[in-house]
DSSP file (Angstrom, degrees, kcal/mol; ACC not computed):
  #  RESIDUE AA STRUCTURE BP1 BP2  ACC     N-H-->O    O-->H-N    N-H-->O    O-->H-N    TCO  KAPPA ALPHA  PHI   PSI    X-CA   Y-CA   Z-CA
    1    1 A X              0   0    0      0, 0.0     2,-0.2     0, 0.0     0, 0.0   0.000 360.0 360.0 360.0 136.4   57.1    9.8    0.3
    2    2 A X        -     0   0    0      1,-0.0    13,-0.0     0, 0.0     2,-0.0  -0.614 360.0-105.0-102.8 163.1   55.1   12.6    1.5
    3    3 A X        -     0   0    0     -2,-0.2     2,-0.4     1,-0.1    -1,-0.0  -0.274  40.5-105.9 -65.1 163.3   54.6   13.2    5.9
    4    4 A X        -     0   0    0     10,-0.0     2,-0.2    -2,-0.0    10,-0.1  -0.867  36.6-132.6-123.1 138.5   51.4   12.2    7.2
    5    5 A X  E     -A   13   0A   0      8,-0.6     8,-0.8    -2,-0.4     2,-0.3  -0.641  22.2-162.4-103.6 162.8   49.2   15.1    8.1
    6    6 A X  E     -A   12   0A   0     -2,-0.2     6,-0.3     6,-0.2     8,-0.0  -0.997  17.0-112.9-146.9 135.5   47.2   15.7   11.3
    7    7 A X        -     0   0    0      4,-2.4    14,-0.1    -2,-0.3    -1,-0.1   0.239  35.5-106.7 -35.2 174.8   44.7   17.4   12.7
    8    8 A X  S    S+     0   0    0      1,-0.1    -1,-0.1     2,-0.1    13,-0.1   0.425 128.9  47.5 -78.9 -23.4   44.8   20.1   15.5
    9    9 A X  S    S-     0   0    0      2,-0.3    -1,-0.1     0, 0.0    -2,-0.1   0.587 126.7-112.1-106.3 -13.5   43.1   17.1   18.0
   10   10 A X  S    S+     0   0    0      1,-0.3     2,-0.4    -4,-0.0    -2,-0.1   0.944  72.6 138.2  83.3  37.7   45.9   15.0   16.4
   11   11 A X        -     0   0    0      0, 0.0    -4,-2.4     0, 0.0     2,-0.3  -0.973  59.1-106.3-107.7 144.5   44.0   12.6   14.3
   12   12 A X  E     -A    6   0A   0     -2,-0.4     2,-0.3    -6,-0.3    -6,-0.2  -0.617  36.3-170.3 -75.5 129.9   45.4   12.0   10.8
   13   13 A X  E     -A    5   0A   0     -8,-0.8    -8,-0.6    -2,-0.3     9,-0.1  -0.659  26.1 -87.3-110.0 156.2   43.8   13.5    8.0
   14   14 A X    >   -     0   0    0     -2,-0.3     3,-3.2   -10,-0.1     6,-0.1  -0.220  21.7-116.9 -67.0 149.8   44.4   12.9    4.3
   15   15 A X  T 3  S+     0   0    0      1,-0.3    -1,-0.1   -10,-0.1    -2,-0.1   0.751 119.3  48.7 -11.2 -61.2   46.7   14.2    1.6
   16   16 A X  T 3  S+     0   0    0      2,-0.0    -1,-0.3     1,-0.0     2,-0.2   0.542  85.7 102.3 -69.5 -30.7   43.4   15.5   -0.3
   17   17 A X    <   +     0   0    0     -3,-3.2     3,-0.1     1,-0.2    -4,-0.1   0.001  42.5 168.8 -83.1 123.2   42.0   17.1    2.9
   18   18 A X        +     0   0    0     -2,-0.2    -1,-0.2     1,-0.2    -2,-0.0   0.805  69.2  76.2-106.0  -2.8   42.6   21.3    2.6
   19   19 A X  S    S-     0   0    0      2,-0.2    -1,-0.2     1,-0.1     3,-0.1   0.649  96.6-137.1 -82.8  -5.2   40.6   22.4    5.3
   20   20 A X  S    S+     0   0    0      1,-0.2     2,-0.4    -3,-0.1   -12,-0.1   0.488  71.8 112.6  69.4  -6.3   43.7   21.0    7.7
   21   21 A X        -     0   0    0      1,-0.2    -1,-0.2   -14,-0.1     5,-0.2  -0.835  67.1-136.3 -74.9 108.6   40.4   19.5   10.0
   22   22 A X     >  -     0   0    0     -2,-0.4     4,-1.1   -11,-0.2    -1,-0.2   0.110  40.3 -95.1 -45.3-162.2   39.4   16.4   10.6
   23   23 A X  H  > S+     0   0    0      2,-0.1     4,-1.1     3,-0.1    -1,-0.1   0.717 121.4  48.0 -95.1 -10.3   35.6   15.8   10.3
   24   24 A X  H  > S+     0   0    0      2,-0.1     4,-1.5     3,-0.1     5,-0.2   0.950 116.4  42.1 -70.7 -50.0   34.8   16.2   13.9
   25   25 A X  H  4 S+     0   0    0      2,-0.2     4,-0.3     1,-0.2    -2,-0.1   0.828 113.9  54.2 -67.2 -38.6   36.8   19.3   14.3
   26   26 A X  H  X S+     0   0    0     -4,-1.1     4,-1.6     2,-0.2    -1,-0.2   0.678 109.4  46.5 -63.2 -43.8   35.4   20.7   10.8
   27   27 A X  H  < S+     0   0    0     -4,-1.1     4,-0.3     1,-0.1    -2,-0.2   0.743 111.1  58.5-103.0  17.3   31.9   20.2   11.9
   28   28 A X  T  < S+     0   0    0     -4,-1.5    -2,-0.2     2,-0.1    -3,-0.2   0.632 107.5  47.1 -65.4 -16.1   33.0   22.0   15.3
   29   29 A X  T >4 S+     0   0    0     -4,-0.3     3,-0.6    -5,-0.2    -3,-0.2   0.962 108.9  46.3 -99.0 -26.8   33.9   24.7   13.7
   30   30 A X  T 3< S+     0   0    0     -4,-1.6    -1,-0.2     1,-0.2    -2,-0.1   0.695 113.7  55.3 -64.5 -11.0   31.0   25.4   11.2
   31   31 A X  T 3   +     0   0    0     -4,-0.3     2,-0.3     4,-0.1    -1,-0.2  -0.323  68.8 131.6-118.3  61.6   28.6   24.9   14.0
   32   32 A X  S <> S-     0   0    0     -3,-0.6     4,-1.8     1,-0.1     3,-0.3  -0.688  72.8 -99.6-103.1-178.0   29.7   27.2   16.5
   33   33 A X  T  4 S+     0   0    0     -2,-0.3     5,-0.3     1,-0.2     4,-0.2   0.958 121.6  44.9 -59.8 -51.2   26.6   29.8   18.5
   34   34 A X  T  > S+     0   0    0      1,-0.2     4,-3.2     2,-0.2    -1,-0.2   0.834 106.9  50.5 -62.4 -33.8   27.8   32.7   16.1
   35   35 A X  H  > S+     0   0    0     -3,-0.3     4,-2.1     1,-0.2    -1,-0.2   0.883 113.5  48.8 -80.7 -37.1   28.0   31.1   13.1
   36   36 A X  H  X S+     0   0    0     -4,-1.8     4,-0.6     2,-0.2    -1,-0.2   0.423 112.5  46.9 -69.0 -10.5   24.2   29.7   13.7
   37   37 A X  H  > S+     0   0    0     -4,-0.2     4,-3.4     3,-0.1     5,-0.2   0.747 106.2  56.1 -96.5 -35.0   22.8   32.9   14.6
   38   38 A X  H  X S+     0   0    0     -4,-3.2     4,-2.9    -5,-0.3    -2,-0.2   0.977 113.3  43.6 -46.7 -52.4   24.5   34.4   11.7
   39   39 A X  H >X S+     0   0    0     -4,-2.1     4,-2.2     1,-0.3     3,-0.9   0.970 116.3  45.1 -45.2 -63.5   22.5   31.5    9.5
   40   40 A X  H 3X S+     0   0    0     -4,-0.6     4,-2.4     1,-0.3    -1,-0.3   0.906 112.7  47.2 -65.7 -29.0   19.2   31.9   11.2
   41   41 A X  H 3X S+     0   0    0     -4,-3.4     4,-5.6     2,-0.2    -1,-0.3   0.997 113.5  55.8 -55.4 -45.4   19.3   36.0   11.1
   42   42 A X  H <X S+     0   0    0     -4,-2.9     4,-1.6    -3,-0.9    -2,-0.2   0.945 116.5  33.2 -65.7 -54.0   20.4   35.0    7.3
   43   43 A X  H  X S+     0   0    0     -4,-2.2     4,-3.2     2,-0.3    -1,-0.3   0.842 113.1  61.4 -77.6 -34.8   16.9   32.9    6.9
   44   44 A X  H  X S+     0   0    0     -4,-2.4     4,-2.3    -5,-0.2    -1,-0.2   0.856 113.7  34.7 -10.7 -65.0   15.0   35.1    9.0
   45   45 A X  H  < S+     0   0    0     -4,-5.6     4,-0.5    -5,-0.2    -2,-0.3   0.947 112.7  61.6 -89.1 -29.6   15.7   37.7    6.7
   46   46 A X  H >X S+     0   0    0     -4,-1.6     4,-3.3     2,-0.2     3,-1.7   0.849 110.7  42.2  84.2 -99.5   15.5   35.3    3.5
   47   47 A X  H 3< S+     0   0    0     -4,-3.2    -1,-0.2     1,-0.2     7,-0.2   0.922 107.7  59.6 -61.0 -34.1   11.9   34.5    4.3
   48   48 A X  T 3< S+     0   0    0     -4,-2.3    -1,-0.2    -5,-0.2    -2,-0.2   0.722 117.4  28.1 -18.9 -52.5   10.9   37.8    5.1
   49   49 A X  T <4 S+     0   0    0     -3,-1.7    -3,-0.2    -4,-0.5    -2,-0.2   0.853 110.9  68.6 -96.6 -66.0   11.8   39.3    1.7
   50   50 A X     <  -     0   0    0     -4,-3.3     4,-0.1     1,-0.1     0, 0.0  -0.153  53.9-175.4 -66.1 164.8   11.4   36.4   -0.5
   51   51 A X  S  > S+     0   0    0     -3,-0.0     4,-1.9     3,-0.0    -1,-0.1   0.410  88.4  51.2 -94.5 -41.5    7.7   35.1   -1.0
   52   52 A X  H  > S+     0   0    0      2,-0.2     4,-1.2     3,-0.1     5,-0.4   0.761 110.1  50.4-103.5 -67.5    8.6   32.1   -3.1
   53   53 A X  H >> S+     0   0    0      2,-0.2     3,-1.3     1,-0.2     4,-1.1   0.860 110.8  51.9 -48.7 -59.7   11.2   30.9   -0.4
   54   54 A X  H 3> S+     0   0    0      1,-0.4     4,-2.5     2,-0.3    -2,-0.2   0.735 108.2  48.3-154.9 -69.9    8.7   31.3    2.3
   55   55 A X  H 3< S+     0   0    0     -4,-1.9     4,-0.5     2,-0.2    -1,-0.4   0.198 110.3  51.0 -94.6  46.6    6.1   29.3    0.6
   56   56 A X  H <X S+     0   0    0     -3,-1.3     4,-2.4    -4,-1.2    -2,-0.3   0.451 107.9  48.2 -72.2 -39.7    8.2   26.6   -0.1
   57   57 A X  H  X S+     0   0    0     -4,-1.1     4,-2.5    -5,-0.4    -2,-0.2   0.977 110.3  57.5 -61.4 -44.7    9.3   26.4    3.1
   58   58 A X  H  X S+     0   0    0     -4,-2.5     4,-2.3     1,-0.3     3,-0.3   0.908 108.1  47.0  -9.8 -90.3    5.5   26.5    4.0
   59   59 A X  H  > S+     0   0    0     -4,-0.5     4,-0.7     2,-0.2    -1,-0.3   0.821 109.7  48.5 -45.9 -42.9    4.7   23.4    1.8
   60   60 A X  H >X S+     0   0    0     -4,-2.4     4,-2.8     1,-0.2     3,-1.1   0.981 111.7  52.3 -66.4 -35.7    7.5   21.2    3.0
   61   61 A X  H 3X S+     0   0    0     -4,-2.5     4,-1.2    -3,-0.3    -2,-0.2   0.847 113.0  44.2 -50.1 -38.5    6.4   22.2    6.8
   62   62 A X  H 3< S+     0   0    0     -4,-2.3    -1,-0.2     2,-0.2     4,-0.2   0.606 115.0  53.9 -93.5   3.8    2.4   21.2    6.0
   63   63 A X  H << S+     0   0    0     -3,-1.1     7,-0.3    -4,-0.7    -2,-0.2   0.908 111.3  42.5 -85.8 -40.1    4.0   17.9    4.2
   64   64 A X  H  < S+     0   0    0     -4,-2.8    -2,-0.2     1,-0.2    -3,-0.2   0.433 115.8  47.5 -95.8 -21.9    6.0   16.9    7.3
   65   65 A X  S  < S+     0   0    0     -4,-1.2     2,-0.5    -5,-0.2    -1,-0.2   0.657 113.3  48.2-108.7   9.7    3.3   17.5    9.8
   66   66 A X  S    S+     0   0    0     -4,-0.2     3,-0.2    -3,-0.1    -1,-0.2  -0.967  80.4  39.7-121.4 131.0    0.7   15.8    8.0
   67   67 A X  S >  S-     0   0    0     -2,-0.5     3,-1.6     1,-0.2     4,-0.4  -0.036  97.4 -42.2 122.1 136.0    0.0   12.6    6.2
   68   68 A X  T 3> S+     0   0    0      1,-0.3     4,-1.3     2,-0.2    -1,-0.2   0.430 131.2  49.8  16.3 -64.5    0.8    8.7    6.9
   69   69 A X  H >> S+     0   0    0      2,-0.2     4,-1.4     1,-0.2     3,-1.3   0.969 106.9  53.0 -62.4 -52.9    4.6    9.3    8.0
   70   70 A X  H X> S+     0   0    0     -3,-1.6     3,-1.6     2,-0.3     4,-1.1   0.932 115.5  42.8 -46.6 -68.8    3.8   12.0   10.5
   71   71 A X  H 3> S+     0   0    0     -4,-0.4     4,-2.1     1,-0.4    -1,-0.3   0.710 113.5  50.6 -39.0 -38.8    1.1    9.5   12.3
   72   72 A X  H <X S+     0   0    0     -4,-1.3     4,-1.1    -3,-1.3    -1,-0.4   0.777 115.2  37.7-112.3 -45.6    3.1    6.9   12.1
   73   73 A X  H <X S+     0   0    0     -3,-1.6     4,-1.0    -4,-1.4     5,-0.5   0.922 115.2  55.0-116.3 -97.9    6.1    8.8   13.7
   74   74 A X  H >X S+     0   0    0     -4,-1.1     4,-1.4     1,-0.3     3,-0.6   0.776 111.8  53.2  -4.0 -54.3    3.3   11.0   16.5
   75   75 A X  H >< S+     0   0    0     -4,-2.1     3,-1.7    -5,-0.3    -2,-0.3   0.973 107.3  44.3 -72.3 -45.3    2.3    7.0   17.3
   76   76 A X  H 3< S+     0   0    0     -4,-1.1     4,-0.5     1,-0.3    -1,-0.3   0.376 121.3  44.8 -50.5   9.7    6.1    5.7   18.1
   77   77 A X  H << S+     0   0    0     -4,-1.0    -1,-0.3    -3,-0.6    -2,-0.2   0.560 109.2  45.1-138.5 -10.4    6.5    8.9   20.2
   78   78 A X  S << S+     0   0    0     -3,-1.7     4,-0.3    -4,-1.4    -2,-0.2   0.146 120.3  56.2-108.8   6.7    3.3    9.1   22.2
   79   79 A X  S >  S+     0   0    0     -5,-0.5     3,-0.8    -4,-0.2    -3,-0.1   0.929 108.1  51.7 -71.0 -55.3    4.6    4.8   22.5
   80   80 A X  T 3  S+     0   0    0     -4,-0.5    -1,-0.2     1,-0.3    -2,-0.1   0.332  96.1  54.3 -25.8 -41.7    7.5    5.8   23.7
   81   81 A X  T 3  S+     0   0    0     -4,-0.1     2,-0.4     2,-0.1    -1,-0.3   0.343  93.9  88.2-138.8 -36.5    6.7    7.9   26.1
   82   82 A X  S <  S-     0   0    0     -3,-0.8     9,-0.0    -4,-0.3    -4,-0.0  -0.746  85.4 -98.3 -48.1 109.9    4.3    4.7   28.1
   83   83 A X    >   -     0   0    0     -2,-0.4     3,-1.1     1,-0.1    -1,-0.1  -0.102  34.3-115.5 -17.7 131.0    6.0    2.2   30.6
   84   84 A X  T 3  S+     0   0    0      1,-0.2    -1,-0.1    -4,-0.1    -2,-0.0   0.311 106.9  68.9 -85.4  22.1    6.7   -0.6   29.1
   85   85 A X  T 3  S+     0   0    0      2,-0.1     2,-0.2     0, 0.0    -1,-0.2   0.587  80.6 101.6 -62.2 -41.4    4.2   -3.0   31.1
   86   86 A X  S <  S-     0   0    0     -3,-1.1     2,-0.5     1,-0.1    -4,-0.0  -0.449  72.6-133.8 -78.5 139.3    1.2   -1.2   29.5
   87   87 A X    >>  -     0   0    0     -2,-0.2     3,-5.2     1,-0.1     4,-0.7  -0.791  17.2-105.5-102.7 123.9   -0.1   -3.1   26.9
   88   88 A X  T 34 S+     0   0    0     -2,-0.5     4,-0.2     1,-0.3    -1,-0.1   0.451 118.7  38.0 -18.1 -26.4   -1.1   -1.9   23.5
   89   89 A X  T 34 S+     0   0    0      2,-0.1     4,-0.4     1,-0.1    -1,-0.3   0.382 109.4  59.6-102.1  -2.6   -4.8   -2.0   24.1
   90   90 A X  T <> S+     0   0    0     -3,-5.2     4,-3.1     2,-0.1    -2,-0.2   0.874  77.6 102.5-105.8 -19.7   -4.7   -0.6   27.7
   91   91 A X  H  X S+     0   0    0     -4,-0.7     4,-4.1     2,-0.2     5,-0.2   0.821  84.9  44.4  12.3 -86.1   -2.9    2.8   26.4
   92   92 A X  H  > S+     0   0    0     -4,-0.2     4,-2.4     2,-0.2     3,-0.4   0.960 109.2  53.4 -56.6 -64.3   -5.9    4.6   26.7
   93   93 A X  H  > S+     0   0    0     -4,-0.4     4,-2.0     1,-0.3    -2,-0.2   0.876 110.9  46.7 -24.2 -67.9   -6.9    3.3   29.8
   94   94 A X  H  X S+     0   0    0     -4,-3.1     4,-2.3     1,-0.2    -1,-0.3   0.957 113.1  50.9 -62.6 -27.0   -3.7    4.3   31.3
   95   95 A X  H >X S+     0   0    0     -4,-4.1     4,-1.8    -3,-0.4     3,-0.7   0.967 108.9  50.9 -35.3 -51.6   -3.9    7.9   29.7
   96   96 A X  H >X S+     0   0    0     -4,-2.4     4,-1.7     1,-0.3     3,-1.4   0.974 116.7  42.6 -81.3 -60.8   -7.2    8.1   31.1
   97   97 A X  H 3<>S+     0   0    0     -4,-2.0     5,-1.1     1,-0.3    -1,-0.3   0.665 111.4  49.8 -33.8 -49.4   -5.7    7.1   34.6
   98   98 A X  H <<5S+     0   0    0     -4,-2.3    -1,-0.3    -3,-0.7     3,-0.2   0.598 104.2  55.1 -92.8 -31.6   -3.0    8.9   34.6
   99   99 A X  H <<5S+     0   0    0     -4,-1.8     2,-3.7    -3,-1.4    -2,-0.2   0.936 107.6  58.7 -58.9 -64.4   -5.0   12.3   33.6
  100  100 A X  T  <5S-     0   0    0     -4,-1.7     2,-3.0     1,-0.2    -1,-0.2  -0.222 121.5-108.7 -67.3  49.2   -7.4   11.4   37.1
  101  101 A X  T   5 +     0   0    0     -2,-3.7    -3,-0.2    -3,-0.2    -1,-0.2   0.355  57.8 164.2  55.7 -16.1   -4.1   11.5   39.3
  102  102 A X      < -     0   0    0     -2,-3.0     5,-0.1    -5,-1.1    -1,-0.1   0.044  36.5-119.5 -37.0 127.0   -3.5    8.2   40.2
  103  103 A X     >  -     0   0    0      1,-0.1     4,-0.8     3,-0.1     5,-0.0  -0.254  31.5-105.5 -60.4-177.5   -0.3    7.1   41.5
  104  104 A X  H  > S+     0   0    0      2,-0.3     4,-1.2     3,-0.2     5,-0.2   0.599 118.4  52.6-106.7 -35.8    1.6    4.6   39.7
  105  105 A X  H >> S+     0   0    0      1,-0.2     4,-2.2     2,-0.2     3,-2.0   0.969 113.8  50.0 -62.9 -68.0    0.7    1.5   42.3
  106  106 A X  H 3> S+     0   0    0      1,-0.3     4,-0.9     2,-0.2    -2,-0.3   0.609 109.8  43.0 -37.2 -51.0   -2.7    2.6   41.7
  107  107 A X  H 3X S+     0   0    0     -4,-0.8     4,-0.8     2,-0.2    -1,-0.3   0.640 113.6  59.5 -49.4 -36.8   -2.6    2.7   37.7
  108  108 A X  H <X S+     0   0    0     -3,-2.0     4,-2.9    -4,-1.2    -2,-0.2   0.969 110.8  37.8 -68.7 -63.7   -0.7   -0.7   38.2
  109  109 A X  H  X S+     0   0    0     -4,-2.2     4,-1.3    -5,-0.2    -2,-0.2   0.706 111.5  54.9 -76.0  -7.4   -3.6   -2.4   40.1
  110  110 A X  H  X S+     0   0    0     -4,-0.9     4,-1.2    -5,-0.4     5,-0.2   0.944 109.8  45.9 -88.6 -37.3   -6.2   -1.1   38.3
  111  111 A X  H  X S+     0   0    0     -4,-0.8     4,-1.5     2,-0.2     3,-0.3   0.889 108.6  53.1 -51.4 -44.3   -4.8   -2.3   35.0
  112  112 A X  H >X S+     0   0    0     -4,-2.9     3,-2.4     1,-0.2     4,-1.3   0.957 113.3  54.6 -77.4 -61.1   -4.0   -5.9   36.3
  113  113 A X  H 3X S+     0   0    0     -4,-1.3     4,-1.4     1,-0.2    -2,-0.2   0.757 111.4  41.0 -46.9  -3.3   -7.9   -5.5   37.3
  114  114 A X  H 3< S+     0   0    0     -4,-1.2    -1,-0.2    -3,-0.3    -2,-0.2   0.833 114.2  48.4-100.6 -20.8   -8.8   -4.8   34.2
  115  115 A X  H << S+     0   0    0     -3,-2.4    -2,-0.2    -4,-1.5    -1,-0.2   0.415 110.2  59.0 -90.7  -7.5   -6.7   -7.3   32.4
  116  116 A X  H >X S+     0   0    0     -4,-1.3     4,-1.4    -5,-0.2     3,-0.6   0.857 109.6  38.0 -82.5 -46.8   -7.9   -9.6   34.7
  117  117 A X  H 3X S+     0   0    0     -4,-1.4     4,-1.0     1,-0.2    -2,-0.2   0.293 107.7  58.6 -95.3  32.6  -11.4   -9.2   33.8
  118  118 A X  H 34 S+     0   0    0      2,-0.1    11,-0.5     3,-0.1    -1,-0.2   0.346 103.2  59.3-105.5  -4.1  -11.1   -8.8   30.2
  119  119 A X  H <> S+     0   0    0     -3,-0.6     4,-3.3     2,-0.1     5,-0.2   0.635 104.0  55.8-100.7 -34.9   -9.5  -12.4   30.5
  120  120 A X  H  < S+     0   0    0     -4,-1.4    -3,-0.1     1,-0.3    -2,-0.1   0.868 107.8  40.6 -82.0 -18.3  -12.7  -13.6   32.0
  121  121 A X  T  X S+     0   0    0     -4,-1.0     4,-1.5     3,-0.2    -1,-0.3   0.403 107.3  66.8-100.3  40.3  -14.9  -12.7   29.6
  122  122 A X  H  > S+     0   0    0      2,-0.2     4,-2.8     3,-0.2    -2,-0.2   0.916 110.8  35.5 -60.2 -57.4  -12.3  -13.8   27.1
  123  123 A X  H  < S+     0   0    0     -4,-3.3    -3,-0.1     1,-0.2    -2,-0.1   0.772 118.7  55.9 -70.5 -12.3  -12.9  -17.4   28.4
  124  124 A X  H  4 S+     0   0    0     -5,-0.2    -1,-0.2     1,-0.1    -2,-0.2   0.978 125.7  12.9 -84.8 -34.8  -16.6  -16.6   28.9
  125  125 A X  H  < S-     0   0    0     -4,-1.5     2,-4.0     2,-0.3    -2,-0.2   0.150  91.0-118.3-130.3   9.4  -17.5  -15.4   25.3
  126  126 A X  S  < S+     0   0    0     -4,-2.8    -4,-0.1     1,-0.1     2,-0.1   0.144  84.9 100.9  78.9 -53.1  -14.5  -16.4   22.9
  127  127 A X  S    S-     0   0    0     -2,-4.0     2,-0.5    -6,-0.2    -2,-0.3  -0.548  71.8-130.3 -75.4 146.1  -14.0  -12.4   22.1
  128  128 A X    >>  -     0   0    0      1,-0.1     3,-3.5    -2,-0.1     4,-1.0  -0.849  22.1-125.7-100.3 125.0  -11.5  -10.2   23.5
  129  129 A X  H >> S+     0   0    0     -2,-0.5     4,-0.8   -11,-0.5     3,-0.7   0.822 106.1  71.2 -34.0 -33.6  -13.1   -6.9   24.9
  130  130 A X  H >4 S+     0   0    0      1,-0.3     3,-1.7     2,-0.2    -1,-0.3   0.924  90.7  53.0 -57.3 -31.6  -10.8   -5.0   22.9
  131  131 A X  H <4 S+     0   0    0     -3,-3.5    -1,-0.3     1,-0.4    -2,-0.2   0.818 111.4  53.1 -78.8 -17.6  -12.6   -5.9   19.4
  132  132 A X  H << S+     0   0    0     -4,-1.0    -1,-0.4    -3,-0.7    -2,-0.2   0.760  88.8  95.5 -82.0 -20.6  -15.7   -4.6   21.2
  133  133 A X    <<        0   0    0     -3,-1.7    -3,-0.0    -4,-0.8     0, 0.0   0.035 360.0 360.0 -73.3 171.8  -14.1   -1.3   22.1
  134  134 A X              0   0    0      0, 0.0    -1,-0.2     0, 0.0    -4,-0.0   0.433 360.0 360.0-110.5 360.0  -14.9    1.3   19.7
């Protein structure tokens, strides 16, 4: 029967395992400040030199900020970033509010006025101002 081996933090690691690290300790040690400056000097000089590395990296960079996913990701993160009170269609409106200085009571009441009247001419005309917006 073999002893049961253990990390350095004193978690037990397996037979198989030869670095003698768990996997918390193992990715403390690959990511420490030196070993990450080393990398990026290493890619630094990498792209420098190479042409072919450089635009590849290039292309993944104009894939990742453009195109469906990117929007789609840009809109959960400028969502995000909104009180959750504000209501999908009133977004701009608070941008726009919030740009003019307003305090936050202020931004508060002008939005319940505006959700107030956009409810009256809901009941007056059957449409909600928003489908009118452009």
């Amino acid at each position: 029967m073999t002893r049961q081996r253990f990390c350095s933090c004193s978690r037990p690691i397996c037979r198989q395992n030869r670095s003698g690290r768990c996997a918390s300790c193992a990715q403390l040690a690959r990511n420490t400040p030196e070993l990450i400056a080393r990398r990026a000097a290493t890619l630094r000089d990498r792209l420098a030199t190479e042409p072919a590395l450089r635009d590849r990296y290039a292309a993944i960079l104009a894939t990742t900020r453009t195109g469906a996913v990117n929007n789609y990701r840009l809109r959960r993160l400028r969502a995000a970033k909104l009180p959750d009170w504000v209501l999908p269609d009133m977004r701009d409106l608070y941008r726009e509010l919030r740009a003019a200085r307003l305090t936050p009571a202020e931004i508060r009441e002008a939005m319940a006025t505006q959700t107030a009247a956009d409810a009256r001419t809901f009941a007056a005309t059957g449409q909600f101002p928003s489908e009118r917006r452009p």
